[in-house]
Every structure is written in structure tokens, then in C-alpha cells.
DRENLUM-432977 format. One record per residue (C-alpha): x negated, y, z; residue number from 1; residue in one letter. Coordinates in nm, 3 decimals, m for minus. Each point is the difference from the previous one (the first is absolute). Layout:
% DRENLUM-432977
      c1      c2      c3 pos code
       X       Y       Z NUM    A
...
***
This chain:
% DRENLUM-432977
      c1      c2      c3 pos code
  m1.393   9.181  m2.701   1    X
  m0.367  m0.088   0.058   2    X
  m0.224   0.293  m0.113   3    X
  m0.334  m0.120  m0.119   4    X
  m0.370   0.157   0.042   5    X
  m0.228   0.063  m0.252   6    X
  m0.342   0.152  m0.031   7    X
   0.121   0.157  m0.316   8    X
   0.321   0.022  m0.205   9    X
   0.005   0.100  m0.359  10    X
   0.310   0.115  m0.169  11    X
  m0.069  m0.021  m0.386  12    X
  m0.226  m0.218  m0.165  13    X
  m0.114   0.241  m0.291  14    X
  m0.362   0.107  m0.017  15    X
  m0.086   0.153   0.256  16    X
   0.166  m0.226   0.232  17    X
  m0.038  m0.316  m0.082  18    X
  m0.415   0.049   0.002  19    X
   0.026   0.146   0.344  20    X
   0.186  m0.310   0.081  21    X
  m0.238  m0.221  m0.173  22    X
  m0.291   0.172   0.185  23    X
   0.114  m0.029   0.322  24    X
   0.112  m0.364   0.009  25    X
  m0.276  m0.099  m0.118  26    X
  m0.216   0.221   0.313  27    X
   0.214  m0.257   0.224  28    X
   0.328   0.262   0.085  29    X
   0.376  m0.100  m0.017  30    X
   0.102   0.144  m0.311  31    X
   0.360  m0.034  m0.141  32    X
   0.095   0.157  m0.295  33    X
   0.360   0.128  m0.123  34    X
   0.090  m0.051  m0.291  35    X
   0.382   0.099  m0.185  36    X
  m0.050  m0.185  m0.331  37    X
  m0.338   0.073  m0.225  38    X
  m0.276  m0.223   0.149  39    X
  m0.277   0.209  m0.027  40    X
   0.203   0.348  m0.086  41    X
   0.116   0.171  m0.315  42    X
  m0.326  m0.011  m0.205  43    X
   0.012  m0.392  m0.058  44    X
   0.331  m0.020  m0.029  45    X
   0.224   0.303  m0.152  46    X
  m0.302   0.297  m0.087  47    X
  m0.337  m0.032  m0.080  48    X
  m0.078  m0.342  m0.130  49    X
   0.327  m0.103  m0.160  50    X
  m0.001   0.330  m0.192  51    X
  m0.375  m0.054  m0.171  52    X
   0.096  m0.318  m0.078  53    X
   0.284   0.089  m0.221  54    X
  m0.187   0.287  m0.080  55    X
  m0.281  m0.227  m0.141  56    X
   0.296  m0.179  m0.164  57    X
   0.103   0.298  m0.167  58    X
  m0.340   0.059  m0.113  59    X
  m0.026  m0.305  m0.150  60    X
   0.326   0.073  m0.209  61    X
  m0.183   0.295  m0.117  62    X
  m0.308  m0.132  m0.129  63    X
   0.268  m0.258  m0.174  64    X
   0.182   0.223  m0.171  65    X
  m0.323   0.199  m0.117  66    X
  m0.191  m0.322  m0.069  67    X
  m0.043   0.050  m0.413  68    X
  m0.240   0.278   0.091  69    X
  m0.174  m0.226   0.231  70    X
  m0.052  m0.217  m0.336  71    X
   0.281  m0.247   0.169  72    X
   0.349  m0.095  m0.099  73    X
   0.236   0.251   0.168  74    X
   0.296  m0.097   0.207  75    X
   0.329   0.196  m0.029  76    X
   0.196  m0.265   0.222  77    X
   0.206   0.072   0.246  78    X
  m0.180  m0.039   0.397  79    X
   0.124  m0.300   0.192  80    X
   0.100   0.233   0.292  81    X
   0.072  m0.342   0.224  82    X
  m0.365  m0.103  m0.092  83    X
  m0.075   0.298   0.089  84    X
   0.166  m0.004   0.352  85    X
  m0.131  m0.351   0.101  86    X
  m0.368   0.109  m0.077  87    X
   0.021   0.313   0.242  88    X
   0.251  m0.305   0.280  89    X
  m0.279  m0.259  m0.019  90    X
  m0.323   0.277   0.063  91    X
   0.245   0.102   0.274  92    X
   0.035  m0.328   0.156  93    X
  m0.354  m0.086  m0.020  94    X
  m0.042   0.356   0.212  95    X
   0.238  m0.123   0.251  96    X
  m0.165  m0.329   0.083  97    X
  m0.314   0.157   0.022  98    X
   0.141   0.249   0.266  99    X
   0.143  m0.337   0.159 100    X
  m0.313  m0.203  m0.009 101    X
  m0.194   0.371   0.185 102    X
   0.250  m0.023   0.281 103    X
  m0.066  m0.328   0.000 104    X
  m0.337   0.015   0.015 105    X
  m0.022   0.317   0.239 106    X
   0.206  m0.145   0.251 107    X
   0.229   0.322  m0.032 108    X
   0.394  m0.095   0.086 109    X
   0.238   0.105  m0.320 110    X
   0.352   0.032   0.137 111    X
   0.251   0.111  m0.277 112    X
   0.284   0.211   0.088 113    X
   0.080   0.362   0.064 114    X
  m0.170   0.203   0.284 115    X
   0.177   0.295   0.233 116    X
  m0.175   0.146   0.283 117    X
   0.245  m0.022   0.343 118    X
  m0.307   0.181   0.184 119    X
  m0.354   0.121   0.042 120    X
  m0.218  m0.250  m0.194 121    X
   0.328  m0.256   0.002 122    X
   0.168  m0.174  m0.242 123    X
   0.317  m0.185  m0.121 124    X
  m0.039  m0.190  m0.331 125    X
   0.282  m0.153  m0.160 126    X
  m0.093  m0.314  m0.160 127    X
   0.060  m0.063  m0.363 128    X
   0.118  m0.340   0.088 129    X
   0.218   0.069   0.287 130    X
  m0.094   0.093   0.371 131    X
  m0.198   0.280   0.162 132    X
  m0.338   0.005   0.186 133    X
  m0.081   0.285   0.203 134    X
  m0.378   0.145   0.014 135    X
  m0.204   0.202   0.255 136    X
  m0.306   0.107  m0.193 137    X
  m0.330   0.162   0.209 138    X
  m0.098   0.144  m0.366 139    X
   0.237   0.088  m0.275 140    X
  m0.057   0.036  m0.353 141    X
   0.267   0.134  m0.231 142    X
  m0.057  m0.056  m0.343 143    X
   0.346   0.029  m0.108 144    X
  m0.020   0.134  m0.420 145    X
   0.206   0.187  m0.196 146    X
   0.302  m0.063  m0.253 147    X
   0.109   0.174  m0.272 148    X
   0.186   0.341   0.034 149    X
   0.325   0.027  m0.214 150    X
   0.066   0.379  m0.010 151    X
   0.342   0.159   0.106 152    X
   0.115   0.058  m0.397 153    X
   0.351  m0.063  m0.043 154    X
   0.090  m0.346  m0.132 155    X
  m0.344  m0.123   0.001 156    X
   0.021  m0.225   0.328 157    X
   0.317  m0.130  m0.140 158    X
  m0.181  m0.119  m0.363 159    X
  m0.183  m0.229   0.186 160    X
  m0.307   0.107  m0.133 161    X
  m0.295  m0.216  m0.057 162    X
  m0.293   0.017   0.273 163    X
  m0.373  m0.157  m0.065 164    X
   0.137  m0.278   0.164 165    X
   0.298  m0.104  m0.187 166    X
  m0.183   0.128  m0.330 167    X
  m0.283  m0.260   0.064 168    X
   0.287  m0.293  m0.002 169    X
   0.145   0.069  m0.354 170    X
   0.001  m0.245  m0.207 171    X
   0.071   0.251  m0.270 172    X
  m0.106   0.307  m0.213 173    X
   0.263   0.249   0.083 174    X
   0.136   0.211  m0.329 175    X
  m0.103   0.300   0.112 176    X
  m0.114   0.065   0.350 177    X
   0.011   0.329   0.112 178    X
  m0.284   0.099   0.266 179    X
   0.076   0.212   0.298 180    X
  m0.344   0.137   0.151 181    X
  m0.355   0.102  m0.179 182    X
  m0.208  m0.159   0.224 183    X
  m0.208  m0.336   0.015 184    X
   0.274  m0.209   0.031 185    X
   0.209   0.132  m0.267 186    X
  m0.290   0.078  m0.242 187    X
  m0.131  m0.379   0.041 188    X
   0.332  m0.142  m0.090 189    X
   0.072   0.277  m0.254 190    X
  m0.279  m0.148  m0.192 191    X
   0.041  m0.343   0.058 192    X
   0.366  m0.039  m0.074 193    X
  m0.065   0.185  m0.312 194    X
  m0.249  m0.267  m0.119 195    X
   0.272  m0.296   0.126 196    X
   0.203   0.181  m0.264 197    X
   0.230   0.246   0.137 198    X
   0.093   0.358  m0.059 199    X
  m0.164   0.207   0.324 200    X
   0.096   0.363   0.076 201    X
  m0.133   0.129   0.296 202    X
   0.118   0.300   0.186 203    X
  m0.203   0.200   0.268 204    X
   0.072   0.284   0.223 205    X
  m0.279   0.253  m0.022 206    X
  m0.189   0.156  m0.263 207    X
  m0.214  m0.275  m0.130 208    X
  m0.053  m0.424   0.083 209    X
  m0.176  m0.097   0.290 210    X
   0.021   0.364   0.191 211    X
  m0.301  m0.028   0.227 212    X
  m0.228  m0.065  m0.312 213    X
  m0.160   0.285  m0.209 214    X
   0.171   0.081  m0.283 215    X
  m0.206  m0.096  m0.267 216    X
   0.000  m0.378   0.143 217    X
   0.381   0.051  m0.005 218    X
   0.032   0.087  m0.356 219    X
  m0.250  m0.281  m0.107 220    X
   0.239  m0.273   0.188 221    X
   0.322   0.191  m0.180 222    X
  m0.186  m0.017  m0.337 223    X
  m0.093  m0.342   0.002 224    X
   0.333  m0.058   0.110 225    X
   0.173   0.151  m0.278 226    X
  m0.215  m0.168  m0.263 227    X
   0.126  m0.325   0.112 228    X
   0.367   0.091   0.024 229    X
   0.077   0.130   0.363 230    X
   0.226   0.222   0.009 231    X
  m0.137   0.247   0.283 232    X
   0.302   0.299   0.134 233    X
  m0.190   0.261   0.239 234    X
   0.104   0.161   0.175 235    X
   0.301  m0.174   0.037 236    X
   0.272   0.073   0.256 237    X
   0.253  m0.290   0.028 238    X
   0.347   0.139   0.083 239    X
   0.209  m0.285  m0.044 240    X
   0.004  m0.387  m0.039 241    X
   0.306  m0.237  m0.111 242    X
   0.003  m0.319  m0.107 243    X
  m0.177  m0.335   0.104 244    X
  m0.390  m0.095  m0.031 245    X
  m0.018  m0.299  m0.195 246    X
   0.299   0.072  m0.199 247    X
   0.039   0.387  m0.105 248    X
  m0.079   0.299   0.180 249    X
  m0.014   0.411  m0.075 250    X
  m0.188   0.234   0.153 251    X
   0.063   0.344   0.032 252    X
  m0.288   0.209  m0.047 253    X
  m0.127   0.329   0.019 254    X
  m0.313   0.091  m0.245 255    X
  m0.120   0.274  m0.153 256    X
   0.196  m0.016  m0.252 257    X
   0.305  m0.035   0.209 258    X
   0.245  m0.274   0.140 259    X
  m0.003  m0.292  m0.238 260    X
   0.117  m0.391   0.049 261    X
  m0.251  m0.245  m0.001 262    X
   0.164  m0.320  m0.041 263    X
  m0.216  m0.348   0.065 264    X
   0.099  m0.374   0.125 265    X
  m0.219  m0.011   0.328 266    X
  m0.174   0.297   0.267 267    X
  m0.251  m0.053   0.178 268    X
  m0.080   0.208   0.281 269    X
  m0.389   0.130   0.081 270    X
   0.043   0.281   0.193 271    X
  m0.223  m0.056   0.309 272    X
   0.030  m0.184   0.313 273    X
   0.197   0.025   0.377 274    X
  m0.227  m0.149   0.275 275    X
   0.182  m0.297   0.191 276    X
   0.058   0.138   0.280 277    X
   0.390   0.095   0.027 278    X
   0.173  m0.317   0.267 279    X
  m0.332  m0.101   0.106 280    X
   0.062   0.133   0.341 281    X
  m0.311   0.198   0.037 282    X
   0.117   0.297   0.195 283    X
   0.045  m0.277   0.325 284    X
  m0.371  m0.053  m0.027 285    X
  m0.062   0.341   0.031 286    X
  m0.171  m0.027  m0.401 287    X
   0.063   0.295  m0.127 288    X
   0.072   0.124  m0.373 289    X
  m0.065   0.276  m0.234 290    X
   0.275   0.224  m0.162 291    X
  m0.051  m0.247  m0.286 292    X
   0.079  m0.329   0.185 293    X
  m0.361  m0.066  m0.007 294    X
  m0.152  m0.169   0.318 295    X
  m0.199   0.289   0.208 296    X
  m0.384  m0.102   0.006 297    X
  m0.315   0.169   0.092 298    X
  m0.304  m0.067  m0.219 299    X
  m0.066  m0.292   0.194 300    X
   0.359  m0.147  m0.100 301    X
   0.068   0.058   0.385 302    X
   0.394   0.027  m0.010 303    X
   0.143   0.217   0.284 304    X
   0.057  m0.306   0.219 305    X
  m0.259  m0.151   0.222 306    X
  m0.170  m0.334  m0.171 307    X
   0.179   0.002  m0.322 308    X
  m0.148   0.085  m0.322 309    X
   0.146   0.118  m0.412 310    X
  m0.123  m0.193  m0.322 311    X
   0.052   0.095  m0.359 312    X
   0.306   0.163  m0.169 313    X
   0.178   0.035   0.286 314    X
  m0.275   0.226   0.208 315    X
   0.003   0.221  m0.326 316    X
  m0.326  m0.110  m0.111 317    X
  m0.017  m0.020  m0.397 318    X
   0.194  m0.270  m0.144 319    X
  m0.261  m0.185  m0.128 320    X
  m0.075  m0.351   0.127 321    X
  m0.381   0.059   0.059 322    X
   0.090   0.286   0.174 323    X
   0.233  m0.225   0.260 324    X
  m0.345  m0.189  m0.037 325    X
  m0.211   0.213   0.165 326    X
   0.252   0.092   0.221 327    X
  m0.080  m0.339   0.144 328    X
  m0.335   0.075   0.030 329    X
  m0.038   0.321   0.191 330    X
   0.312  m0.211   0.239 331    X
  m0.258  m0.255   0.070 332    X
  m0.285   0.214   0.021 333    X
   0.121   0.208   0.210 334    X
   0.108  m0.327   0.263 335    X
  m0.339  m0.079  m0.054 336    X
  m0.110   0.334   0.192 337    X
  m0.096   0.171  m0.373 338    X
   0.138   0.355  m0.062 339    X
   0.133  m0.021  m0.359 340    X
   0.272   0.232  m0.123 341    X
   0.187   0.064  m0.281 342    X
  m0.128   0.333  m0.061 343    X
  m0.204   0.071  m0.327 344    X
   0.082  m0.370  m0.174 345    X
  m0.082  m0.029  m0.342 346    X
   0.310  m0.133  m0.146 347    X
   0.012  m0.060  m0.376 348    X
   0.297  m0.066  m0.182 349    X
   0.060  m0.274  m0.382 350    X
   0.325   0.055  m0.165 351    X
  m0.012  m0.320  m0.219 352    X
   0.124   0.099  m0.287 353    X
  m0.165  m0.041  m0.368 354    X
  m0.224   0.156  m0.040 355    X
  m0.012   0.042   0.460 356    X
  m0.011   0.272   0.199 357    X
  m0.317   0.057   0.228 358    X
  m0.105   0.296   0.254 359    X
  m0.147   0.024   0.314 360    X
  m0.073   0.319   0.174 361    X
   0.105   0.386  m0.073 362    X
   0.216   0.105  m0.312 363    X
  m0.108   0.282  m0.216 364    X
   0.367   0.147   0.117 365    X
  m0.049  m0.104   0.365 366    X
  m0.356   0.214  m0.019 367    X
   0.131   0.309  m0.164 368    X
   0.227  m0.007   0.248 369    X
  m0.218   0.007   0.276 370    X
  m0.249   0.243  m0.124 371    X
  m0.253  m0.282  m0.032 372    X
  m0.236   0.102  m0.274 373    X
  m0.124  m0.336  m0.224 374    X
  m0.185  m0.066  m0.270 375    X
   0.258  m0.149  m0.243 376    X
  m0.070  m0.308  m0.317 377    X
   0.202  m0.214  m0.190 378    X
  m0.085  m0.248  m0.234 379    X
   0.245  m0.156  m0.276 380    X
   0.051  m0.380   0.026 381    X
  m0.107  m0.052  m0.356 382    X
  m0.306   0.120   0.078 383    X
  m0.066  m0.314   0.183 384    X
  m0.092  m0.220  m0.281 385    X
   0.163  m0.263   0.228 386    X
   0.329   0.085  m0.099 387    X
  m0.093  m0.008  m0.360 388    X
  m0.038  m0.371   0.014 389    X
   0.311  m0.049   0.153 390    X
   0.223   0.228  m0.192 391    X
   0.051   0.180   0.312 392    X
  m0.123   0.379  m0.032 393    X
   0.328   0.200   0.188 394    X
  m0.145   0.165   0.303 395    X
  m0.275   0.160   0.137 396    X
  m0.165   0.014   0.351 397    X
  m0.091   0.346   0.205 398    X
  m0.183   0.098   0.238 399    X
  m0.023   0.282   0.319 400    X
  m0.365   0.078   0.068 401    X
  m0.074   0.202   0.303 402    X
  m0.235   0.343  m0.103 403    X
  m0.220   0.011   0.281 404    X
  m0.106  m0.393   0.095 405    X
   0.086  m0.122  m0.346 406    X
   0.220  m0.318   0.183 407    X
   0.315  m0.128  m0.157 408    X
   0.279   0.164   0.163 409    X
   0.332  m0.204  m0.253 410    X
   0.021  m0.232  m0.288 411    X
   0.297  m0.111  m0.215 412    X
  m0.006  m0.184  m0.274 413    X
   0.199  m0.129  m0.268 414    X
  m0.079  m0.254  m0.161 415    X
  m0.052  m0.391  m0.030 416    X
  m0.073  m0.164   0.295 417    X
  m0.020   0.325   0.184 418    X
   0.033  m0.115   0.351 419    X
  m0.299  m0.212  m0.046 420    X
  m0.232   0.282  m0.108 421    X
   0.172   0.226   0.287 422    X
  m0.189  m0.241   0.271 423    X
  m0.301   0.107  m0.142 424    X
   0.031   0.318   0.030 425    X
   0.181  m0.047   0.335 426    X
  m0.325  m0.159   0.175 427    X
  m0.229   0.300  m0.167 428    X
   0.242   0.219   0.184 429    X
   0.019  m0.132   0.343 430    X
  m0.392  m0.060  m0.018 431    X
   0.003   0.366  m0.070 432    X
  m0.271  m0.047  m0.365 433    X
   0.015   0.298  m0.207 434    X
   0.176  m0.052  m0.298 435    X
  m0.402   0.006  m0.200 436    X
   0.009  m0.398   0.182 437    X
   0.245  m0.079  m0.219 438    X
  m0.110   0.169  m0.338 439    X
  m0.330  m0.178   0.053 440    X
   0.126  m0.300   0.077 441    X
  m0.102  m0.288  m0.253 442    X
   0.391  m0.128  m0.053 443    X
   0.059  m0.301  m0.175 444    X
   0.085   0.016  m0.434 445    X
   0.299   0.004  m0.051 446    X
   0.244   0.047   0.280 447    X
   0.231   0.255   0.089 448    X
  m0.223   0.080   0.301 449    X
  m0.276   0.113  m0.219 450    X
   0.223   0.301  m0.109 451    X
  m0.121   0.140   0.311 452    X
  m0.338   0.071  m0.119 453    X
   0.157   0.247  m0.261 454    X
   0.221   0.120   0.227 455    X
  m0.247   0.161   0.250 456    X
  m0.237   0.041  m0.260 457    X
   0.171   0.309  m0.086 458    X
   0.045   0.154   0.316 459    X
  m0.089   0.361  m0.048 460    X
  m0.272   0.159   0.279 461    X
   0.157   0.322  m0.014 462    X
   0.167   0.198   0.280 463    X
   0.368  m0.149   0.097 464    X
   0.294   0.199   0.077 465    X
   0.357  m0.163   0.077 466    X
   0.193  m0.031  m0.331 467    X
   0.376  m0.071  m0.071 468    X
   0.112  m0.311  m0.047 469    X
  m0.029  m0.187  m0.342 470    X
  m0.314   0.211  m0.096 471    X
  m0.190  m0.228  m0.007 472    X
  m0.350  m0.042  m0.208 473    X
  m0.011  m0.259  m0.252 474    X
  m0.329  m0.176  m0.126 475    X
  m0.039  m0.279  m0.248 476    X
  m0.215  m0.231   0.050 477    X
***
């Protein structure tokens, strides 16, 4: 079989890859990209996108069902789950022609089929509609993902649980669904299956939802939660599953109360995710991994083999698709003779629930953990006379101010439209302003960014020392 050259070969065509691939077709290099079957990776496809837009669906419902406050008729009708589903298919086709018409218009090559490497920087793809080519790349670029992790709990793999993916294809509300996992995932469609109309219990591991979070942001998402219905089990060991997802299934579960059944139609599973890497073939290209099955980089996303680089989930960077993002950019930097790494980034995070999720930065728990002494103020959301026209007052935003140079060392924020004020105070972080820029700041009347006036308006001047977490200082505005 013929082996063919390229300049560069990309395996993946998520984030991260598919802009290096982009970038350097269009600088004049042979470029082919690799591709198993999401054109343009999970987020347009099966994660980020699809998920907001039934999210936004759900929302929708909401406002629906509360619409007589709103001065409208309310709505107690059942959601047209197959409406539903065709919304999120035809924003997801759009997404996939306009991936096509980039390659297109790049001049980068799209093969579809699945990749192995046979050797240093070579490799055997299997195409999706019959046949093999074989690849010699002078640069590699693995940009390979993640899928969802299905834990070893007896039964469970044999319910045939629900992932995001095959969740995202009902075309119905299940009766109850019962949610495996605390995190983003699960909390997103915790809330929005709720709204579709159906029962939602959702069981986590550790002390408290979303475990990397400080715990009073925790036990704001938990509240709201409860007030609309959720049924939220933590900590919550599951011992046990029988049954089938989509028709009946019990769980087995260990709480503090004891071992109980929890019996529900459909599970889905949102427990984390396991990197791509297992049958890939990467130990013949000398590419090693971590004791996590994470591809090896240094903070160049240098793998251990000559000429071949990590992108995204799979190099254990955070799973968020602007962090694959930049990934690309310190990649092609870096080609470009730069020196970028990925030390220091300032990552921040959305959960997208209602109201979302927003931080950027240290945690109040993540600081009195490592001694670092902070200045700390919070800020309810009703405050913000924003969310008084809106009906929207759960939440609040906080802030970490450092003692000694007065900058803003973490912000979270719950609230509406959260991740939109976060950017704000994102770009007064990495421009290093003391936090006084933004209390003086003339922000416009009303938005929910304005709330940050009041916030660091009562920042206290006096003398910081490192404080547990969820003591925070409260001001109202």
C-alpha cells in the first residue's frame, strides 16, 4: 500500500484541531485532517451547542409555564419533545456545513474514517466508506477528545444508560430520569429535563454538587434546584443497578440515611470523561501517556515523540472548548517561533443553568487552602436591580480581592446572564486593574453588569487574613 506525505496530519477535527488545520492550509502547507464521525468535534455536534439549544428550549418552557406573572396567558401543555429535537438537528446541520464550507475554503483535506498509528508520526485510517489510506506525517497533531465514562457499578453498563449523546436524540420526556453525576453535564440536563416535564433526581458522590466549587455556590445550585422540583441525593453511593433505561430501572443506593431503592424509567450517566486514547496505537509512536490515559505533554503540548503535538481533552487540558481554543493558539505560536505556554492561563468556567454558573480565577476554598490571605465580598443578586425587572433575583456574585495590590484574585457569580458579566471581570483581571477600576466604573442602568459597582463598593480596606470557606462578607447594595 502506497503511504502518502503530508506536511501535517491532524487526527480529530474538534477545536483545537481543526483551527490548526485551518491555519496552516491556508499558510500554503499540506494539511489533512482525520476525522471518525463529528465534523468539527463534539461541541457542534453532541456537547456544547446542542445542549444550550435545548437548554434555551427548556427555558422557554419555563417562562411558559410562569407566563400569568409575566401579565401573559400561561401554558401548562405538554413540550413537543420531537420539536424539540429537530430545533437542536437543524442548528446542528447548519454547524456542519459551515465546518464543510471552512475546509472548503482553507484548502484543508477532510478524510473521514478512523485513525491508528503503525509508527513514528504514521498512520493507518480506516475509511468510513470502505478502504484504507496510509499517512506519513512530518508534524502530527492529536486532537483526539474524550467520551463519556460509565463507572464499574454493577448492572449499570448493562441498563444501557443514557449518555449526552443519546439523551440529545429523544424525542421524549422520560417519566422520571434519574441523574448519575453532579457536575455540568448532569446539572444542565437536571434542570432542563425538569422544565420538559419530567421528574429529575440526581445523585452525586461527594459531599455537595459540583465538588470543585465552594460550598456556598453549591448549596445555591441545590436550592434553586429543589424549589423547582429536583430531587438532589448527596452523597450518594450507587451499589446496584437492574433493570433497563428507557423502560424501568432501580438503583441501589447508599445515603445517609442508608441503602434505599430509587426507582426511575431512564439513567443518565455524568460522571466525567476517559480520554480517547485506548486502540489508538500510540505507544508505536513512541507518544507516551499518563497513569490516567491522558496524552503526556509539556507546556508547549510537546508530546514525548519528536514532531508531534496534544490538543484539548485528550492532553488533559480543561474540558472546555475555548480552552482546546487556545490550545491552538500557543500550537501555532509557538511554529511561528513565539514561546507561549500553558502555564498561568486564565481559564473561566459557565455552567448554563438558570439562573448560570460563572467563575474565573481562585475559590474562597481553593485560597484557604493554600494559605492565600484575600480580601473577601459578596453581593446578593437582588441587589442588582437588574434582576428585579426580570423576576430573576436567586444568586449573588463574589469576589477574592488580593490585601496588598488590591487586584482581583477570583470571581463567581450566580446569577442571570452570569457568564457575560464574568468577561468583564475576566479582562480587569488579566489587565491586572485593581478592583477600585471597576467600582468607579460608569456601568450602564440597568444590567446585571452594573451589580459590580456594589459589589466592590463594599470591599473593606482593612487587614486580610485567610478565612474558611463560605465566610464570606455580604454587602447590599
Amino acid at each position: 500500500m502506497n503511504t502518502e506525505n503530508y506536511q501535517n496530519v491532524v487526527i480529530g477535527s474538534g477545536e483545537g484541531g481543526k483551527y490548526i488545520a485551518w491555519h496552516l492550509a491556508q499558510s500554503g502547507q499540506q494539511t489533512v485532517v482525520v476525522e471518525r464521525r463529528w465534523i468539527g468535534g463534539s461541541c457542534p455536534n453532541i456537547n456544547c451547542l446542542p445542549s444550550k439549544n435545548e437548554i434555551w428550549s427548556a427555558k422557554v418552557a419555563n417562562l411558559a409555564y410562569h407566563a400569568g406573572k409575566f401579565g401573559s396567558s400561561p401554558s401548562a401543555a405538554p413540550v413537543n419533545m420531537t420539536a424539540v429535537r429537530n430545533r437542536k438537528r437543524e442548528m446542528v446541520q447548519g454547524l456542519v456545513q459551515m465546518h464543510l464550507d471552512r475546509y472548503k475554503a482553507t484548502g484543508a483535506e477532510l478524510v473521514m474514517g478512523q485513525a491508528k498509528l503503525t509508527g513514528p508520526r504514521t498512520i493507518e485510517v480506516g475509511l468510513n466508506d470502505g478502504g484504507t489510506r496510509t499517512l506519513f506525517a512530518e508534524r502530527l497533531f492529536l486532537n483526539l477528545g474524550t467520551h463519556a465514562t460509565i463507572p464499574p457499578v454493577l448492572g449499570l453498563a448493562e441498563s444501557s444508560p443514557l449518555t449526552n449523546i443519546e439523551l440529545l436524540e429523544l424525542d421524549r420526556a422520560p417519566e422520571h430520569l434519574i441523574i448519575v453525576g453532579g457536575g455540568y453535564v448532569g446539572l444542565e440536563f437536571a434542570q432542563a429535563y425538569r422544565r420538559f416535564g419530567s421528574k429529575v433526581t440526581v445523585l452525586h458522590n461527594t459531599l455537595q454538587l459540583l465538588p470543585n466549587a465552594d460550598p456556598d455556590v453549591a448549596d445555591e445550585v441545590a436550592r434553586f434546584f429543589t424549589e423547582e422540583g429536583i430531587d438532589v441525593v448527596v452523597p450518594a453511593e450507587i451499589l446496584s443497578v437492574s433493570g433497563r433505561s428507557g423502560t424501568s430501572v432501580n438503583l441501589v443506593v447508599r445515603t445517609r440515611s442508608g441503602e434505599t431503592t430509587i426507582t426511575g424509567s431512564d439513567i443518565l450517566v455524568a460522571t466525567g470523561r476517559t480520554p480517547n486514547t485506548a486502540g489508538m496505537g500510540l505507544e508505536s509512536a513512541g507518544v507516551k501517556l499518563d497513569s490516567r490515559g491522558y496524552v503526556a505533554v509539556n507546556d508547549r503540548l510537546e508530546t514525548t515523540a519528536s514532531n508531534v503535538w496534544a490538543i484539548g481533552e485528550c492532553a488533559g487540558s480543561p474540558q472546555f472548548t475555548h480552552a482546546s481554543f487556545d490550545d491552538f493558539r500557543i500550537i501555532r505560536d509557538n511554529l511561528a517561533g513565539g514561546h507561549r505556554t500553558t502555564r498561568d492561563r486564565v481559564i473561566p468556567s459557565c455552567l448554563f443553568t438558570d439562573p448560570q454558573v460563572a467563575h474565573v480565577g481562585l475559590t474562597e476554598s481553593e485560597a484557604t487552602r493554600r494559605g492565600i490571605a484575600v480580601r473577601v465580598v459578596k453581593l446578593p443578586a437582588a441587589a442588582v436591580l437588574r434582576t428585579r425587572t426580570i423576576s430573576e433575583t436567586v444568586g449573588f456574585m463574589k469576589a477574592l480581592i488580593d490585601p496588598t495590590y488590591d487586584r482581583i484574585l477570583g470571581f463567581t457569580m450566580v446569577g442571570p446572564e452570569a457568564g457575560e458579566v464574568l468577561a468583564v471581570v475576566q479582562m480587569a483581571m488579566l489587565g491586572g486593574f485593581p478592583y477600585t477600576a471597576l467600582r468607579d466604573a460608569i456601568l450602564t442602568h440597568p444590567t446585571m453588569a452594573e451589580g459590580l459597582n456594589a459589589l466592590f463598593a463594599a470591599v473593606k480596606q482593612e487587614k486580610a487574613v485567610a478565612k474558611p470557606a463560605g465566610s464570606s462578607q455580604s454587602a447590599v447594595a
